[in-house]
TINU-619905 format. One record per atom (N, C-alpha, C, O): residue in one letter; atom name; x, y, z. Coordinates in Angstrom, 1 decimal, decimal comma, m for minus. Layout:
N
+------+------+--------+--------+--------+
! resn ! name !      u !      v !      w !
+------+------+--------+--------+--------+
!    A !   CA !      X !      Y !      Z !
...
+------+------+--------+--------+--------+
This chain:
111
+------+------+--------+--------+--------+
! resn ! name !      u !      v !      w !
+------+------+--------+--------+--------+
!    X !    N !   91,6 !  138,9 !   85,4 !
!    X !   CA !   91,9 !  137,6 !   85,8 !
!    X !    C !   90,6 !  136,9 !   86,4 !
!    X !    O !   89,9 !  137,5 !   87,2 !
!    X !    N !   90,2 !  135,4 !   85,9 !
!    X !   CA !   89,2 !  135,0 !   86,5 !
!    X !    C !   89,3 !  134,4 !   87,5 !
!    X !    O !   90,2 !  133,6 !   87,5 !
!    X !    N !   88,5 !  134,5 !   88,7 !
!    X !   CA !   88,9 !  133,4 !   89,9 !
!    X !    C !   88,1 !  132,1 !   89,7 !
!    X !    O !   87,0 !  131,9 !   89,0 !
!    X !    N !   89,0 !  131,1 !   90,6 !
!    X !   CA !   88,4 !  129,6 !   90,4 !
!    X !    C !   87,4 !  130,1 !   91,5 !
!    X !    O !   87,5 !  131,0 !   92,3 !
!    X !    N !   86,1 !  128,9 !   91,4 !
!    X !   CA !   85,2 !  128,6 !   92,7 !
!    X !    C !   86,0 !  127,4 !   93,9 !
!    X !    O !   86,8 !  126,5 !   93,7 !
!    X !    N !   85,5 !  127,8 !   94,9 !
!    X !   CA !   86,1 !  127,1 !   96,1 !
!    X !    C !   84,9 !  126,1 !   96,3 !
!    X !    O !   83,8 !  126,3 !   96,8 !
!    X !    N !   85,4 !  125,0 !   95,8 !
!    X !   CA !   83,6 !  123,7 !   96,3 !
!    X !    C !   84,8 !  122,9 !   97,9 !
!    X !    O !   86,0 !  122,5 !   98,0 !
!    X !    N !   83,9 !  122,9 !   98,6 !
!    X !   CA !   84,6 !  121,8 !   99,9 !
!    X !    C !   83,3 !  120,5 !   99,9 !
!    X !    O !   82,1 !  120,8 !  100,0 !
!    X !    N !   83,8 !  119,5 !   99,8 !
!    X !   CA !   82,6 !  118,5 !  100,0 !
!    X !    C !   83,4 !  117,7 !  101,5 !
!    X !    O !   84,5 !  117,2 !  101,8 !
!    X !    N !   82,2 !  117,9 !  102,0 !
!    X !   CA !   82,8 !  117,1 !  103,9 !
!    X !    C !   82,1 !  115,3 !  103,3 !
!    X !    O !   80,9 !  115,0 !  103,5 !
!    X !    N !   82,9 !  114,4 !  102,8 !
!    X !   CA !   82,7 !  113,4 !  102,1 !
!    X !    C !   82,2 !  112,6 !  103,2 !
!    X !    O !   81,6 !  111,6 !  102,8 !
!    X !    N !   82,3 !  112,7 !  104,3 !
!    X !   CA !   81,9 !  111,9 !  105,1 !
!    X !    C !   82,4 !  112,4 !  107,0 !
!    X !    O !   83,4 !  112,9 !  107,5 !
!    X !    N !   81,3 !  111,9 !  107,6 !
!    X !   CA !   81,5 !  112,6 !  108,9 !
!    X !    C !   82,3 !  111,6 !  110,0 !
!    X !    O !   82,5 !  111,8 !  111,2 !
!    X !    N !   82,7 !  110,7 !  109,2 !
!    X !   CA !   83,3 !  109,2 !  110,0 !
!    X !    C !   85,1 !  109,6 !  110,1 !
!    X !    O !   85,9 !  110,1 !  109,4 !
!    X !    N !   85,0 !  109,1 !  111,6 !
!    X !   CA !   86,5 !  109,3 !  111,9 !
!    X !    C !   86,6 !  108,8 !  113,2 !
!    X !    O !   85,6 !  108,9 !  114,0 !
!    X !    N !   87,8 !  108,1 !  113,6 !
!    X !   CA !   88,1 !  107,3 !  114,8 !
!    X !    C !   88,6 !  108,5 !  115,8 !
!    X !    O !   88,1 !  108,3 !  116,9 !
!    X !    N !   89,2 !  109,4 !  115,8 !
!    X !   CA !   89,8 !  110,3 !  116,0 !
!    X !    C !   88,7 !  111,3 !  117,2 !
!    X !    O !   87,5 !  111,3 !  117,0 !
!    X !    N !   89,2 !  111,9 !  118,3 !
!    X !   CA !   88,3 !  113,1 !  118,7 !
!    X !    C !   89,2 !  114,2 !  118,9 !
!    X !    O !   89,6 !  114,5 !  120,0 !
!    X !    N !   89,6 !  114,9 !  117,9 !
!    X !   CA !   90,8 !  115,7 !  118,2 !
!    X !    C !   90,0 !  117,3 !  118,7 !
!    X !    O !   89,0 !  117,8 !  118,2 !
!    X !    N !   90,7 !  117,6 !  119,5 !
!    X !   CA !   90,1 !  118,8 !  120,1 !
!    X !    C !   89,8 !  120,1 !  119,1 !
!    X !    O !   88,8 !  120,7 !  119,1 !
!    X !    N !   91,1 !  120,3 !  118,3 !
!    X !   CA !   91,0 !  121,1 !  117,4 !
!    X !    C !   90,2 !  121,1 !  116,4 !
!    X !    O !   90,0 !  122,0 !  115,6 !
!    X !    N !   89,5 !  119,7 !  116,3 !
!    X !   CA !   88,3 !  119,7 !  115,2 !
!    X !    C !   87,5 !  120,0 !  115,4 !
!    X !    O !   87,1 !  120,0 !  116,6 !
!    X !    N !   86,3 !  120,7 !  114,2 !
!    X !   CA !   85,4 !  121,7 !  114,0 !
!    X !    C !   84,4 !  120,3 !  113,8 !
!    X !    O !   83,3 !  120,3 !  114,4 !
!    X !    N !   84,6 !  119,3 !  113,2 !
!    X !   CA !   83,5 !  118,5 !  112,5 !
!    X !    C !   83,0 !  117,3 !  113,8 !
!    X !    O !   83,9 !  116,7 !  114,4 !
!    X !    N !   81,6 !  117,2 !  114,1 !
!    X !   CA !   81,4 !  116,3 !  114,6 !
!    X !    C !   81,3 !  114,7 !  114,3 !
!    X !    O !   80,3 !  114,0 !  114,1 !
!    X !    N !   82,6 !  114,2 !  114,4 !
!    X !   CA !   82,8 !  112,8 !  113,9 !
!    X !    C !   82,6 !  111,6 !  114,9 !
!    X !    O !   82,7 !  111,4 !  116,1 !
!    X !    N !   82,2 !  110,9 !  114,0 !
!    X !   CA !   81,9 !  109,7 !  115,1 !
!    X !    C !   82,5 !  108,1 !  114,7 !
!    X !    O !   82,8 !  108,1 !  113,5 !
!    X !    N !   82,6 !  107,4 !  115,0 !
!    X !   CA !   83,5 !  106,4 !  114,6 !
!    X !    C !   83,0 !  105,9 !  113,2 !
!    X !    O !   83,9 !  105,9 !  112,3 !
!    X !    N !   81,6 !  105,3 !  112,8 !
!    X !   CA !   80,8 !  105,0 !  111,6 !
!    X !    C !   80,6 !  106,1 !  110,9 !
!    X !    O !   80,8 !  107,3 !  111,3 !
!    X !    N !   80,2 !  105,7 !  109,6 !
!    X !   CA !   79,7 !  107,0 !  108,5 !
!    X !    C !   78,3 !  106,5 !  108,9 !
!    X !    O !   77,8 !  105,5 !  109,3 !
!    X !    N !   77,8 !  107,9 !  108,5 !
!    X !   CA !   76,4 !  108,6 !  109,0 !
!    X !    C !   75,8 !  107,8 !  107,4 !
!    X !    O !   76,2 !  107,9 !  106,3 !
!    X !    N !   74,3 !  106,9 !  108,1 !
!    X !   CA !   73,7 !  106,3 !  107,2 !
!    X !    C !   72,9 !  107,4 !  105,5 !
!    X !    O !   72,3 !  107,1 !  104,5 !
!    X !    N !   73,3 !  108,3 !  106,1 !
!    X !   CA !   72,8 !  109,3 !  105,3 !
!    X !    C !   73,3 !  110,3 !  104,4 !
!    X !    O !   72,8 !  111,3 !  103,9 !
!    X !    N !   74,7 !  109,7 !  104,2 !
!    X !   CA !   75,8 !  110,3 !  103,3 !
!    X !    C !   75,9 !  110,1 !  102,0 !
!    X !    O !   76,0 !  108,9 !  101,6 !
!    X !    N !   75,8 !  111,1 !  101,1 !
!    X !   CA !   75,9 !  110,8 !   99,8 !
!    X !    C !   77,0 !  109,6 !   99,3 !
!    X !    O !   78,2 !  109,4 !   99,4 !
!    X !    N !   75,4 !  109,0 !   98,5 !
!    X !   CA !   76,1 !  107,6 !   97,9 !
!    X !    C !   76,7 !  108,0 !   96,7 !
!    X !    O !   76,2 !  108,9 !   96,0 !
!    X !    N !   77,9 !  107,1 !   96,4 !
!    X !   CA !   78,8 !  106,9 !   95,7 !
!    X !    C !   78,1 !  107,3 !   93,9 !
!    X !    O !   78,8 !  108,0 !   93,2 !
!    X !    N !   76,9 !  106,8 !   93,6 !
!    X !   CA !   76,2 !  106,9 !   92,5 !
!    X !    C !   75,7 !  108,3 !   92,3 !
!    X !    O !   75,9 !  108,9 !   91,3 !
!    X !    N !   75,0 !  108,8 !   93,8 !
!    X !   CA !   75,2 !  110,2 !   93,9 !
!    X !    C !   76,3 !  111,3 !   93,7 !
!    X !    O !   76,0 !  112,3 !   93,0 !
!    X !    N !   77,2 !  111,2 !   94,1 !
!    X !   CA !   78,3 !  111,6 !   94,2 !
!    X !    C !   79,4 !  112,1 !   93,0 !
!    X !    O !   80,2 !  113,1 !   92,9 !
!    X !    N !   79,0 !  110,5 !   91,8 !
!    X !   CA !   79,8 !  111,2 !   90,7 !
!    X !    C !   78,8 !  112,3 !   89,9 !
!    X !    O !   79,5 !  113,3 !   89,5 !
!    X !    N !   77,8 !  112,4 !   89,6 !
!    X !   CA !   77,3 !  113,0 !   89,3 !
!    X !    C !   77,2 !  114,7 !   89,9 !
!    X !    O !   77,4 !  115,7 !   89,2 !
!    X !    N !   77,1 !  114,8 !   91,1 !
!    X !   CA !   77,7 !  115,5 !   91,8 !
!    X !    C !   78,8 !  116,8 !   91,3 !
!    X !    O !   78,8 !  118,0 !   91,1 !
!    X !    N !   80,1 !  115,4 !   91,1 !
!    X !   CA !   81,4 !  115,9 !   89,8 !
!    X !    C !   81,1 !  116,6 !   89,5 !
!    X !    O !   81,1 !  117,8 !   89,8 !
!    X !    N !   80,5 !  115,8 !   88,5 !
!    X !   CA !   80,3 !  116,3 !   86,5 !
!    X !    C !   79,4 !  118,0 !   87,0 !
!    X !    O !   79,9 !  119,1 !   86,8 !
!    X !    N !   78,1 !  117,9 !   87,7 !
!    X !   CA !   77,8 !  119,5 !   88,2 !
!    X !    C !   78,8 !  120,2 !   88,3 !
!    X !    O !   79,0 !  121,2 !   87,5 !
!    X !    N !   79,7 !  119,7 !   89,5 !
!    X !   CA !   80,7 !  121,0 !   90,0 !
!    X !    C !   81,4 !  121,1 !   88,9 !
!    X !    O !   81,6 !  122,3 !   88,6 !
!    X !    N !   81,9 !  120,4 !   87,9 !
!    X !   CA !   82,7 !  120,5 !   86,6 !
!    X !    C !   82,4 !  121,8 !   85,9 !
!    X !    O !   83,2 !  122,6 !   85,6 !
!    X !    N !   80,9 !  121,8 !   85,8 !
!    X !   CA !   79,8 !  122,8 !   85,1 !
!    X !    C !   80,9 !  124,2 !   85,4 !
!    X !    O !   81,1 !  125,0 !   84,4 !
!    X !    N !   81,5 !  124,5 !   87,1 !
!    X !   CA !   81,6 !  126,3 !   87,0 !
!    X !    C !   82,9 !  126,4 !   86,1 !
!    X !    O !   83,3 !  127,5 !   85,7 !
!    X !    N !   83,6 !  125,2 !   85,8 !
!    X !   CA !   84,6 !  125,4 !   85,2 !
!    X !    C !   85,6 !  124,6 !   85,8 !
!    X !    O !   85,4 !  123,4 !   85,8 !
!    X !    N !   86,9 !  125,0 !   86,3 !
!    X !   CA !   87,8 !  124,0 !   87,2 !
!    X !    C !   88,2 !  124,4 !   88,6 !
!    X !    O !   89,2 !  124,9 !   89,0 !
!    X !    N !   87,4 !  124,3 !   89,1 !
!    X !   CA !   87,2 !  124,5 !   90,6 !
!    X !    C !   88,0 !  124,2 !   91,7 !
!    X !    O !   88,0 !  123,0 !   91,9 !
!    X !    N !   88,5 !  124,6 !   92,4 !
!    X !   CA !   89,7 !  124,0 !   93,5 !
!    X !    C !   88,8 !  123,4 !   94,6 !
!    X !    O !   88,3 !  124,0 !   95,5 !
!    X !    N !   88,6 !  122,0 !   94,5 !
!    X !   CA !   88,0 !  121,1 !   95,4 !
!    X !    C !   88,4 !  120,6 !   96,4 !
!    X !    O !   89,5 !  120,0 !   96,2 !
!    X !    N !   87,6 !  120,5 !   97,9 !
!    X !   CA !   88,7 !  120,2 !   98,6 !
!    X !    C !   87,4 !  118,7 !   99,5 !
!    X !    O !   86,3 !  118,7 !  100,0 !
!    X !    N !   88,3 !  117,9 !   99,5 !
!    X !   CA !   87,9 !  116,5 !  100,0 !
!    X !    C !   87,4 !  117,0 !  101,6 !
!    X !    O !   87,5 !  118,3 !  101,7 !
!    X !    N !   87,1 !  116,6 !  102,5 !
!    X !   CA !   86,8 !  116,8 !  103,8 !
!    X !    C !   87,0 !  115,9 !  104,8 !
!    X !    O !   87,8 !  114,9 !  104,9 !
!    X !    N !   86,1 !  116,1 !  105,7 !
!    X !   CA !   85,4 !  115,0 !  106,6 !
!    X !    C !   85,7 !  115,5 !  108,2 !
!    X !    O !   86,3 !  116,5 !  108,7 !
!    X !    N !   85,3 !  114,5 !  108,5 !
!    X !   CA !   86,1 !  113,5 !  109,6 !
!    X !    C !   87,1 !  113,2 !  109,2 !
!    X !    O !   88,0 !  114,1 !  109,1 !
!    X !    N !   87,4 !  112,0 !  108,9 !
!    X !   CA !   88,6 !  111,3 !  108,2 !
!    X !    C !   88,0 !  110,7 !  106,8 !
!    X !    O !   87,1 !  109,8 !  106,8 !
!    X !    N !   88,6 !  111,5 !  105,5 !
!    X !   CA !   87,8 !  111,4 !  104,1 !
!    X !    C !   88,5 !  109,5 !  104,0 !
!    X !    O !   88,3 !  108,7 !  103,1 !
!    X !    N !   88,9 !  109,4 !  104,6 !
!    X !   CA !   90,1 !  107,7 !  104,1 !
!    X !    C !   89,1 !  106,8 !  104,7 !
!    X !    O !   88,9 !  105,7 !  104,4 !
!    X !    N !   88,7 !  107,6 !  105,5 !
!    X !   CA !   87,3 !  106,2 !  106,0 !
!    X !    C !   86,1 !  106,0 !  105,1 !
!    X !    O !   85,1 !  105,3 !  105,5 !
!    X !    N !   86,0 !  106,5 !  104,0 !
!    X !   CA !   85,1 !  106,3 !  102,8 !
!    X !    C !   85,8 !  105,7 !  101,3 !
!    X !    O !   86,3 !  106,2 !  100,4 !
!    X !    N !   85,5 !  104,8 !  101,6 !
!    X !   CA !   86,2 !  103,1 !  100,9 !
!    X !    C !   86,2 !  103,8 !   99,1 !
!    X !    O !   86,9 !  103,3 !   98,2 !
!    X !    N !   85,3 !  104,9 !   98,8 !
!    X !   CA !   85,5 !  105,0 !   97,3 !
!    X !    C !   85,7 !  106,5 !   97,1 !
!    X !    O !   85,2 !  107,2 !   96,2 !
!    X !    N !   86,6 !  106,9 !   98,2 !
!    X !   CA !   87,2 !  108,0 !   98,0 !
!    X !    C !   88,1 !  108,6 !   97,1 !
!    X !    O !   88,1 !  109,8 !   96,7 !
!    X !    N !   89,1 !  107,4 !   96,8 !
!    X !   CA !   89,9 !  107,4 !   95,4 !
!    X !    C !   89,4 !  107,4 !   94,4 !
!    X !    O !   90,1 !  108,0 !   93,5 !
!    X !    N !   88,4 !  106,8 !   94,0 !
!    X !   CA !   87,4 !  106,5 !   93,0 !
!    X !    C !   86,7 !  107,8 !   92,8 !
!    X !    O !   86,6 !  108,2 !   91,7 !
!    X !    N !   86,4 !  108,4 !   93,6 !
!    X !   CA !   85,6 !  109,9 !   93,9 !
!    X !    C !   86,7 !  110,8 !   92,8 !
!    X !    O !   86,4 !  111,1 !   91,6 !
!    X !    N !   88,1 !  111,2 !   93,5 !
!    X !   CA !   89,2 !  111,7 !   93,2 !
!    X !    C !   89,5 !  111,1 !   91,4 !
!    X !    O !   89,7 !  111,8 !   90,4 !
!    X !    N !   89,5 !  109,9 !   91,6 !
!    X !   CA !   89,9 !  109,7 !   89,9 !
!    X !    C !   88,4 !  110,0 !   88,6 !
!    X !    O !   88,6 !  109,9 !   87,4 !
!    X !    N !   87,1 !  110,2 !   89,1 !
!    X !   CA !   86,1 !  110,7 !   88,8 !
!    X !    C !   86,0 !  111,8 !   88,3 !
!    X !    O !   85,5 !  112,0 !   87,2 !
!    X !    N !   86,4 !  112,9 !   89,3 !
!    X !   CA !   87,0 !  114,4 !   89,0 !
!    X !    C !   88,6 !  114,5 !   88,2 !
!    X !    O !   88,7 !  115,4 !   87,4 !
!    X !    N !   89,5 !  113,8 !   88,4 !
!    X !   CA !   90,2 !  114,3 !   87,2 !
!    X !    C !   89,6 !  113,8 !   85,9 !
!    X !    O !   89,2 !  114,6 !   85,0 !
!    X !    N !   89,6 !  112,6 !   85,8 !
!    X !   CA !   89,0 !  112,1 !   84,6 !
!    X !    C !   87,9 !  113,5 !   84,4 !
!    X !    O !   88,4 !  114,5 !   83,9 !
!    X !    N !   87,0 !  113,6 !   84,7 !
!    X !   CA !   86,2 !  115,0 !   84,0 !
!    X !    C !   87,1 !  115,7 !   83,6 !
!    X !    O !   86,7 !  116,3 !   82,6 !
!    X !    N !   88,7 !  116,1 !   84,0 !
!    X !   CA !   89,1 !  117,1 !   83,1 !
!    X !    C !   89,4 !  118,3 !   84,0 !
!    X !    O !   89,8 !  119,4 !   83,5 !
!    X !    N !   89,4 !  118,3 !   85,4 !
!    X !   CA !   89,7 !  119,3 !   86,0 !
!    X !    C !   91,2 !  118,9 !   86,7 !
!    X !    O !   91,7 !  117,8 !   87,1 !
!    X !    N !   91,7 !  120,0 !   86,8 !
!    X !   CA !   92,9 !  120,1 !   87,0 !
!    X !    C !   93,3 !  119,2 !   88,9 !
!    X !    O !   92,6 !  119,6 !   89,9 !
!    X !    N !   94,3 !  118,0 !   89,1 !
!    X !   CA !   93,9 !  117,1 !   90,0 !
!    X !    C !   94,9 !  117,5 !   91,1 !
!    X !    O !   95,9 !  117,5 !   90,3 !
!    X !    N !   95,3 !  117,6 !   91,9 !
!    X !   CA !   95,9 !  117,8 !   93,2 !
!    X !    C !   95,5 !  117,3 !   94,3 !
!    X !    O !   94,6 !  117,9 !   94,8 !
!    X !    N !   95,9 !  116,3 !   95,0 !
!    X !   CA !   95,9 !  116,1 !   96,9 !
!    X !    C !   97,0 !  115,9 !   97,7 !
!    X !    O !   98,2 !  115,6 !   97,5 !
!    X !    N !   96,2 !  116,1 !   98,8 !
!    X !   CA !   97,3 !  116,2 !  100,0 !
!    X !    C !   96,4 !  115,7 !  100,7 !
!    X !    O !   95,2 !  115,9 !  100,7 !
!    X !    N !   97,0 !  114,7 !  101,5 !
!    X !   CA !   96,2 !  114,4 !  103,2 !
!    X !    C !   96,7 !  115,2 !  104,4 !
!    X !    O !   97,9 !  115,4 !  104,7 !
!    X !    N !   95,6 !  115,7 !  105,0 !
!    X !   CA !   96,2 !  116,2 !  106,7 !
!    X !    C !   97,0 !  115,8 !  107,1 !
!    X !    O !   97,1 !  114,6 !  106,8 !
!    X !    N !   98,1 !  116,3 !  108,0 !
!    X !   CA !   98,5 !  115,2 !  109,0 !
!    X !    C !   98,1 !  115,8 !  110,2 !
!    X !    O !   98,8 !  115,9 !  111,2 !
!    X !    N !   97,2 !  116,1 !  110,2 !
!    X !   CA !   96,2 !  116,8 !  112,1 !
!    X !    C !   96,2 !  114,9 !  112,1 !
!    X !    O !   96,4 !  114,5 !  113,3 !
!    X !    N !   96,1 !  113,8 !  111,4 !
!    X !   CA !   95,2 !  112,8 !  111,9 !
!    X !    C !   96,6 !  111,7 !  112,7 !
!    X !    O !   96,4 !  110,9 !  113,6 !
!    X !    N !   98,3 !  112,3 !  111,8 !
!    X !   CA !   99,1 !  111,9 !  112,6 !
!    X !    C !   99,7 !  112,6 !  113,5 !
!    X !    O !  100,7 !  112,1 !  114,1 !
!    X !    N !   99,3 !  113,8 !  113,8 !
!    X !   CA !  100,0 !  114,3 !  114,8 !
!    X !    C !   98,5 !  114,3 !  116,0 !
!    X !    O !   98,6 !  114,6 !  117,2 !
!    X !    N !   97,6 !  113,9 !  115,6 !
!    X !   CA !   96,4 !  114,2 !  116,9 !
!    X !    C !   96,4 !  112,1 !  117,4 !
!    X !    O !   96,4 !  111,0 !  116,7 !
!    X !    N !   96,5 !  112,3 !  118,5 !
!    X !   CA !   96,5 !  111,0 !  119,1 !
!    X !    C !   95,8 !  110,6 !  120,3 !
!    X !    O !   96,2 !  109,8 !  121,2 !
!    X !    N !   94,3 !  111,7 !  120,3 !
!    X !   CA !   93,7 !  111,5 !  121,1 !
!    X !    C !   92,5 !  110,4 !  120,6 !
!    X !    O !   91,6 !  110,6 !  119,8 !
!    X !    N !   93,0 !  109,2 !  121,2 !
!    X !   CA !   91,5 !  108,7 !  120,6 !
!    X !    C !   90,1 !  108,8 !  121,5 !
!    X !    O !   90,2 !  109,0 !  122,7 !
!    X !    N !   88,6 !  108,6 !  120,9 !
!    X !   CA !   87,2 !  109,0 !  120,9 !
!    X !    C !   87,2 !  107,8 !  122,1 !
!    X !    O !   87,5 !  106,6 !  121,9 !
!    X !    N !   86,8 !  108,3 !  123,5 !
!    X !   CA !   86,6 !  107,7 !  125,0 !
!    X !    C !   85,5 !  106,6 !  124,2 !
!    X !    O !   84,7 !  106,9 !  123,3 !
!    X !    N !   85,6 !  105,2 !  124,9 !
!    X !   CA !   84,2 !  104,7 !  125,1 !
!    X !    C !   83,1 !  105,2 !  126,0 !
!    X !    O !   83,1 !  105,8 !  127,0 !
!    X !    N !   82,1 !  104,7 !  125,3 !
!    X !   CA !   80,9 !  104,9 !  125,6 !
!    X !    C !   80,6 !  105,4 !  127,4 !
!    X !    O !   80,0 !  106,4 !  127,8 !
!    X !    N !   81,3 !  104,4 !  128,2 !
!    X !   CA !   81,1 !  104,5 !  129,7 !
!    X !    C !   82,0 !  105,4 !  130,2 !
!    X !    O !   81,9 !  105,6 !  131,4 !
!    X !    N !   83,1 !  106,2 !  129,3 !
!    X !   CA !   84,0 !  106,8 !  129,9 !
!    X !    C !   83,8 !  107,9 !  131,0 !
!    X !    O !   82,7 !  108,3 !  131,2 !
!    X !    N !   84,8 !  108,5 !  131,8 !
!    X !   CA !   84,0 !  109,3 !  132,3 !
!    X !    C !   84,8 !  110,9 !  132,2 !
!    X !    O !   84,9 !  111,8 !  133,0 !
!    X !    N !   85,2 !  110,7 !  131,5 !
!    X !   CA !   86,2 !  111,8 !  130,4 !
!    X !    C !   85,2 !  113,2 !  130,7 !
!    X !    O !   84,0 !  113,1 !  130,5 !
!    X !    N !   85,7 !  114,2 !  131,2 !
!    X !   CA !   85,1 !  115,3 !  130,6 !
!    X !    C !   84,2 !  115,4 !  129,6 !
!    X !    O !   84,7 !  115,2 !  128,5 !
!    X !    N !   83,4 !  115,6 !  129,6 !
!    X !   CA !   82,2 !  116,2 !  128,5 !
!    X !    C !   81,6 !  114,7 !  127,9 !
!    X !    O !   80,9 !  114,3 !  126,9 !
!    X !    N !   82,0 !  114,3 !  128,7 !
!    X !   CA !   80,8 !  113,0 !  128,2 !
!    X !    C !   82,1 !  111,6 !  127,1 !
!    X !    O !   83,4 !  111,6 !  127,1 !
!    X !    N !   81,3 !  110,8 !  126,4 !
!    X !   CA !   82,0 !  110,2 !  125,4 !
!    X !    C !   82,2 !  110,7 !  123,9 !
!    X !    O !   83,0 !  110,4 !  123,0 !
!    X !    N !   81,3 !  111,8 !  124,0 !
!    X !   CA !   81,7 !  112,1 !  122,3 !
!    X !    C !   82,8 !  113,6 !  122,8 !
!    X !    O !   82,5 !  114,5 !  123,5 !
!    X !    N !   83,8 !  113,5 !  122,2 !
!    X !   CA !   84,2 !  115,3 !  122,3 !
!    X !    C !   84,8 !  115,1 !  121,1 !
!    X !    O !   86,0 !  115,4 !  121,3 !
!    X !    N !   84,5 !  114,8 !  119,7 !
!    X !   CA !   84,8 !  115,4 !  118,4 !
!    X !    C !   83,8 !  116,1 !  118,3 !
!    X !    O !   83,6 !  116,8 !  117,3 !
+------+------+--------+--------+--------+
């Protein structure tokens, strides 16, 4: 039996959210340094290359990246087999990210 490859792309590090249980350091904006959209499909068509890969969207919050669906309909269109699910860590976590002057434990960032 052949196994699939496991690709995770963290599509973007932006998220309103500071939930404690998160591993990813998010911050309200996407980081000016995130693979662009032009980049990205291309990207695809590579990971296409190992065959049909079980891909998993990421992030912060992947819904804060405006051509995320576009990303998703990119990869099925290539032909790989399409499935998603959104978290619900983002509706069951309801801590939101302190302002700047807070005086919150550990400062204002604790994503």
């Amino acid at each position: 039996m052949r196994r699939r490859f496991l690709v995770i792309w963290e599509v973007t590090r932006a998220c309103d959210l500071a939930c404690v249980h998160c591993r990813a350091s998010a911050d309200p904006v996407r980081h000016p340094l995130e693979l662009v959209h032009r980049r990205g499909l291309p990207l695809l068509e590579t990971i296409k290359e190992f065959g049909d890969p079980i891909m998993i969207f990421t992030g912060g919050d992947p819904l804060k990246r405006p051509d995320l669906f576009q990303l998703l309909a990119h990869k099925r269109g290539a032909g790989a087999t399409h499935h998603h699910r959104f978290s619900e860590s983002h509706s069951r976590c309801s801590t939101r990210r302190p302002s700047p002057d807070s005086s919150a434990p550990g400062g204002p960032h604790l994503g």
